[in-house]
C-alpha positions, 0 to 999 in steps of 0.5 A: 473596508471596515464599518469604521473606516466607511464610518469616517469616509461618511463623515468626511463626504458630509462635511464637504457637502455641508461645507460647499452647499451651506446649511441644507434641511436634513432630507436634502443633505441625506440626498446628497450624501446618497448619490455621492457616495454612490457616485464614488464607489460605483463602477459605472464608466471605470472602463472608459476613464481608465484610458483617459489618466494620461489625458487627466495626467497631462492637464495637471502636470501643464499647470505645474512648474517645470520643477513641480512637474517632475515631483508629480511625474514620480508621484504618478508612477508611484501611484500607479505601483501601488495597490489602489486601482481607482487611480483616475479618480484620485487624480481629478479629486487632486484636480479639483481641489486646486480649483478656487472655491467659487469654482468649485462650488460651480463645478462640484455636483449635479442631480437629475431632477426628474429621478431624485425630485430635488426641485420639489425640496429645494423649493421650500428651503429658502433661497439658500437652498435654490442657489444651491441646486443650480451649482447642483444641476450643473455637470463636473468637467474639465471643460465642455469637450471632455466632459462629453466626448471623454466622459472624465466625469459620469452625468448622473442622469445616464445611471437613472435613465428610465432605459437602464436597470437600476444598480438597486435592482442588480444588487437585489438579484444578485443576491438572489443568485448567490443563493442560485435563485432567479432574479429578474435579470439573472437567469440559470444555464444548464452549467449551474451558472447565470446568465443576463437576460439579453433583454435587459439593457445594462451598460459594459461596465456594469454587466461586467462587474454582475457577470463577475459577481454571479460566479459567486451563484455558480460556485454555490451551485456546483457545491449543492448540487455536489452534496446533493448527488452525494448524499442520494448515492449513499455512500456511507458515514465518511461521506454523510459526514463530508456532507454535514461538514460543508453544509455547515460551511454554507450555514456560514455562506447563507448567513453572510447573505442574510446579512447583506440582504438586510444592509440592501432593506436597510438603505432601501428603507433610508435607514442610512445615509447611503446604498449597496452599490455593485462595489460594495458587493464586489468588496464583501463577497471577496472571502466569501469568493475565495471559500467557495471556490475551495469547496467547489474544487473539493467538491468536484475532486470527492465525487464517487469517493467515499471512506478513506479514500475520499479522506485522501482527497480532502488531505491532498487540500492541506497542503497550501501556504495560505492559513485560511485555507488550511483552516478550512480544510482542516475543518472539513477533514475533522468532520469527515475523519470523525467516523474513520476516527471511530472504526479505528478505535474500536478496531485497536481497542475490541479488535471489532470492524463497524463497517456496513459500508466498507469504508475503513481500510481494515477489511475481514473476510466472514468465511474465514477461521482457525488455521487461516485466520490470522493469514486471510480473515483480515487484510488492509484495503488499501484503496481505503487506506487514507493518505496521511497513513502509511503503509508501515502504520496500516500494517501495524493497524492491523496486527493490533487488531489481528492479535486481539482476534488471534487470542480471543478465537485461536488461542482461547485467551480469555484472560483479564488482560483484553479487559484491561486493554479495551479500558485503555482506549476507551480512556484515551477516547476520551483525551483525544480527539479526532485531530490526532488521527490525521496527524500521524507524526512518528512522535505524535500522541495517537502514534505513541499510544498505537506503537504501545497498544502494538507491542502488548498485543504482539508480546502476549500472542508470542507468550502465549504460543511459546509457552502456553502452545509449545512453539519451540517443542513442535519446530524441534519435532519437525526438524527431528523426524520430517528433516532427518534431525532424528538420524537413529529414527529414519535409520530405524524406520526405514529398516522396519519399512523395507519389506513393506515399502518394497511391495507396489504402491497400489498394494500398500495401506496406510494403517499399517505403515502406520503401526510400522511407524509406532513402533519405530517411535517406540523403540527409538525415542527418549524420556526428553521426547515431546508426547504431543509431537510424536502423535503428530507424526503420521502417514501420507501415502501419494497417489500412486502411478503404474510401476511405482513401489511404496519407496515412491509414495510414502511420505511422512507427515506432521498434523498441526492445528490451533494457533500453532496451525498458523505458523505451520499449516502454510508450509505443510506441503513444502515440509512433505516436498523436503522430507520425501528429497531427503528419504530419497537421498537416505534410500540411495545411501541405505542401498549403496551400504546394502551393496557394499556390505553384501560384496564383503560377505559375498567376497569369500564365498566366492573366493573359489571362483577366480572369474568373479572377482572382476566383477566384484572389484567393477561393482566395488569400484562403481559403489564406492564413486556412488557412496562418495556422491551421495554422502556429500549429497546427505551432509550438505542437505543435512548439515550446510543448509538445513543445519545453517538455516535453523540456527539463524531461525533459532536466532530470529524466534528469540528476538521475533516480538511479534507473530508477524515476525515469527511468520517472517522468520519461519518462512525465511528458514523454509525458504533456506531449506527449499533452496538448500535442498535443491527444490526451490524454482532456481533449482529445479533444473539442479534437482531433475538432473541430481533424480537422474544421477541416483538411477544408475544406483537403483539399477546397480542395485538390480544388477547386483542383487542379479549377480550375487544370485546367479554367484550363489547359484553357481557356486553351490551347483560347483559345491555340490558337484564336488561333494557328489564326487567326494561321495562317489570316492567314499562308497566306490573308492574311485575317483571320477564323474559321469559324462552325462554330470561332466556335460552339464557341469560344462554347459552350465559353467559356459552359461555363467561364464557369458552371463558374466560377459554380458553383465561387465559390458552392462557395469561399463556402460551403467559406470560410463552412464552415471559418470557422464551424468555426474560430469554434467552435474558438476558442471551445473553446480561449478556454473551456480550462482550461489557459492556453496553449490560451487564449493560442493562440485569441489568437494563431489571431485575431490579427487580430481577425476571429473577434472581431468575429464573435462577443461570446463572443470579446471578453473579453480573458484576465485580466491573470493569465493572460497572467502565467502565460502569459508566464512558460510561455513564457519559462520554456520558453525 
């Protein structure tokens, strides 16, 4: 209750004594005053009474009319829905106020002499005064066999029993424990809590009323005792600050004591007209309950946290319907948020991390710089990431930051602009405060200013690469040289490099392929050419394997570094993959054009030698299936993919706005091309078989270069032959040859003759082998999920050969399919 209204409870009891005992001296009626009010807000007997309000009950409704009788019954219920739980003492009150005033005189109070020495004081005041003390000493009752079996109504001479503990003394020592001291009744446990000395003889209701009222010493314990291994544990500034908060708390808890403390000297001193009793403690400490048991739980739940996580934790205690606590959560989250509040702005204003205890949930990596800056050096550490941030937020955190270190480090940005910008928040420091920071609202102030922090710092990075850093001039060069954009400049560089590249690999240096490739560069580039890209371009030769020729391990590179180094370096290796798939397909169509031109020129050479032409008509047959393959191969890696890819690529730089987005974008589109060209994990299967099919090529290529030998060979030993015979005629004038000339003209002719047997059976099984494998290929691509490598098996058979060689080929692609396949492809176009 309030001071005021226990004012007016005060006032009243005095009138009634005044007004049932006479005119008393002025000590007496404080005596009076005293016991009755501690009378009526002791919890003494409520135990035993409480089973007696039916008895209580029925002793008025027997005094009542019948009609009378039913009004109370509802009355009664009434009272027993409603708040007040002191219902038994309402009911005698309404009892005894029906009683006579002589009677009532009679039955109203009754003081233990020995214990208040009333006898003494009544003695000198009159004989009002003697009459008044024996009304006094009688005992209030209903009658005699209620009064002492029932207990209705307590004798006041079993509180001051000398054998009992006084209610003064429990108040006093628990007050003693909600500071988690000892008293004389109250002793500690091992668990933070107190226990009542088993020698102490308190009555039940009064041990449970102290018993409750202690839980206020153990809360109080588990939160100092929290704090206390908190603070020895060192966990950083959050939790210094988590600390500082709820020591400020119990600053508020310590002077509520202090307060009651000097309410117990006051009435110990009689400094008012009555005490503290066990009710007056159990109604003041109901807030004081309430909030340490919040801080208990938040304690308890922050153990061993420390930095956002720990903030994590005292947020999850926001979320409750009852404003109290949510104020008082409130104000410990602001304390402990007060110094994340301060790593983040000097995060998004100097892009610095001070944070010696790890706490922030930016962390950066010391080791880490140039081209690996902006992928390693600084990462979100996510247990650290406090709950009310999300995911999206943490990350566009960091990117401001990251850029402000990418143009401070790598770009070598030291324009005025950081200058400006670190103004900018610290001005903002200044209006805000650290409220905002947990109230991440998508509209909210602190979000607003971050969103636009976010935009200028991405926006500058990506001016500062496509213009001051030439982003678009390098990706144009890598798709020119190391994707075979540049199609005069492979053809070129591989014509330059075939005498080289023909050597074993084990005999090759890279200096002087790389003046090969100079020349190249030289001979086949424009005025529009980039001078920066084209000394990019360098040589890398693989390790190289027994066996292997120079075609196997040259593969040419692209040197990047500095902020384009970021963008480009992670996929260095991935380009070298590509390029060295494409210089193959590129050799195999260079070798299948060299066979092809060579049977035209070599077709009338050999038109004297009728035994050939089958097998040149073999080898024409086999090359014109190869080339078909492998320029379907080149179009659709050059041209569906790669083409493809870039222009969706081209797309996304132009509205990329920031380098996350350019990161995204460029990884996408290597992707694309890794996937298009075969190289991806999906397609590795794709890929071994497709290596499989180009090596009946090389072999071909060996054969033929074998048979247009041994032809040549042959046809000038025929050559020859008929100009000894010609020679012969001019200087005998007879026509004829030598049997030792004829003999060896048959042997040779014999040995030709078998060796072009044996390579018709070698072309047939070369031409069932790459078939056979093509067929198996076209199975695969047919069986592919993805459209295109489905639309490339038709177009590889576009005759309808392997079709016919096999069912599995017969079922046309749906009419869904060649939908989706036609809007791919125009769609790239």
């Amino acid at each position: 209750m309030n001071p005021a209204e226990a004012e007016t409870i005060a006032d009243l009891v005095q009138n009634m004594i005044i007004s049932l005992c006479g005119e008393q001296k002025p000590e007496l009626i404080r005596r009076f005053m005293r016991f009755s009010l501690g009378l009526l807000s002791s919890t003494q007997g409520i135990e035993t009474l409480r089973e007696d309000e039916v008895t209580v009950a029925t002793y008025i409704r027997s005094k009542l009319s019948p009609r009378d009788a039913v009004q109370f019954d509802k009355l009664h219920n009434d009272l027993k829905d409603g708040p007040l739980k002191n219902r038994i003492s309402i009911l005698i009150f309404l009892l005894n106020m029906s009683q006579s005033a002589e009677a009532m005189k009679e039955r109203i109070f009754s003081f233990p002499d020995m214990k208040l020495g009333l006898n003494s004081i009544a003695s000198t005041s009159g004989q009002s005064s003697q009459t008044s003390c024996t009304q006094a000493q009688q005992v209030v009752s209903l009658n005699t066999t209620e009064t002492n079996s029932r207990g209705l109504l307590i004798n006041p001479s079993k509180i001051f029993n000398e054998e009992c503990i006084s209610e003064d003394v429990l108040v006093q020592d628990l007050i003693y424990s909600f500071q988690s001291v000892e008293g004389k009744i109250l002793k500690l446990d091992s668990s933070y809590g107190f226990q009542i000395d088993p020698v102490a003889k308190i009555n039940r209701s009064q041990k449970q009323a102290v018993l409750r009222l202690s839980e206020l010493g153990y809360l109080h314990n588990v939160v100092r005792k929290g704090l206390e291994r908190m603070s020895v544990a060192g966990a950083g500034r959050v939790a210094d600050s988590f600390v500082a908060a709820l020591h400020k708390e119990l600053s508020e808890y310590y002077r509520f004591i202090a307060i009651m403390q000097e309410e117990v000297n006051r009435s110990q001193n009689q400094m008012v007209m009555y005490g503290v009793t066990l009710s007056h403690l159990h109604l003041w400490t109901c807030d004081p309950l309430e909030t340490l048991k919040w801080l208990a739980s938040i304690v308890r739940a922050c153990q061993g946290q420390k930095g956002g996580a720990l903030a994590s934790t005292v947020y999850e205690f926001s979320y409750h319907g009852d404003a109290v606590v949510k104020n008082l959560v409130k104000r410990v989250l602001e304390s402990v948020c007060n110094p994340l509040y301060n790593m983040l702005m000097r995060w998004i204003a100097d892009g610095e991390l001070d944070d010696p205890y790890k706490e922030f949930f930016i962390q950066a990596c010391a080791d880490v710089s140039g081209d690996r800056m902006w992928h390693e050096k600084y990462q979100v550490r996510n247990s650290m990431v406090p709950s009310f941030i999300s995911k999206a937020q943490a990350k566009k955190i960091l990117g401001i930051g990251k850029s402000i270190n990418f143009l401070r480090e790598v770009c070598k940005d030291f324009s005025p602009w950081q200058d400006k910008h670190a103004d900018m928040f610290r001005n903002c420091d200044e209006e805000y405060n650290v409220e905002v920071f947990f109230d991440m609202d998508p509209d909210g102030r602190l979000q607003t200013m971050m969103n636009a922090a976010y935009k200028k710092t991405s926006t500058r990075v990506v001016e500062i690469l496509t213009k001051q850093y030439h982003l678009m001039d390098h990706l144009q060069g890598i798709k020119g040289y190391l994707l075979l954009g540049q199609g005069h400049f492979i053809q070129h560089l591989m014509h330059l490099l075939e005498p080289e590249l023909a050597k074993p690999a084990s005999s090759l240096y890279p200096h002087n392929i790389s003046s090969i490739l100079e020349t190249a560069i030289r001979a086949t580039s424009t005025k529009l050419d980039d001078l920066d890209v084209q000394k990019r371009l360098d040589v890398r030769l693989l390790a190289p394997s027994e066996s292997e020729t120079g075609w196997d391990v040259f593969i040419l590179d692209y040197n990047v570094d500095g902020p384009i180094g970021t963008i480009l370096e992670p996929c260095r290796q991935t380009y070298q993959t590509v390029f060295f798939a494409l210089w193959r397909a590129k050799r195999m169509e260079t070798i299948l054009s060299a066979i092809w031109k060579q049977q035209t020129t070599s077709a009338k050479m050999f038109r004297k030698m009728p035994e050939v032409l089958p097998i040149q008509n073999h080898i024409h047959l086999i090359t014109s299936s190869m080339v078909h393959l492998v320029h379907q191969m080149q179009y659709y890696f050059l041209f569906e993919v790669i083409e493809c890819s870039w222009d969706t690529f081209a797309k996304q730089l132009l509205q990329a706005t920031s380098l996350d987005d350019i990161i995204v974008a460029h990884n996408h589109f290597v992707d694309s091309v890794r996937h298009g060209t075969l190289l991806d994990e999906k397609s590795q299967e794709l890929m071994d078989h497709l290596r499989s099919v180009y090596s009946p090529i090389l072999d071909l290529q060996n054969l033929e270069e074998t048979f247009l030998a041994r032809a040549t060979q042959e046809y000038e030993a025929r050559l020859n032959g008929d100009n000894f015979v010609q020679t012969s005629y001019e200087q005998t004038k007879k026509w004829g040859r030598t049997n030792k000339k004829d003999q060896e003209a048959v042997e040779r002719e014999a040995a030709f003759s078998k060796y072009l047997n044996t390579l018709s059976i070698q072309l047939r099984l070369l031409s069932r082998t790459y078939q056979d494998r093509v067929k198996k290929f076209l199975l695969m691509l047919a069986s592919a999920e993805d459209v295109s490598l489905q639309l490339l098996s038709v177009r590889l058979d576009f005759n309808e050969y392997y079709k016919s060689k096999d069912s599995r080929l017969v079922a046309p692609l749906t009419y869904q399919h060649r939908r989706q396949s036609d809007q791919t492809f125009f769609g790239c176009k």
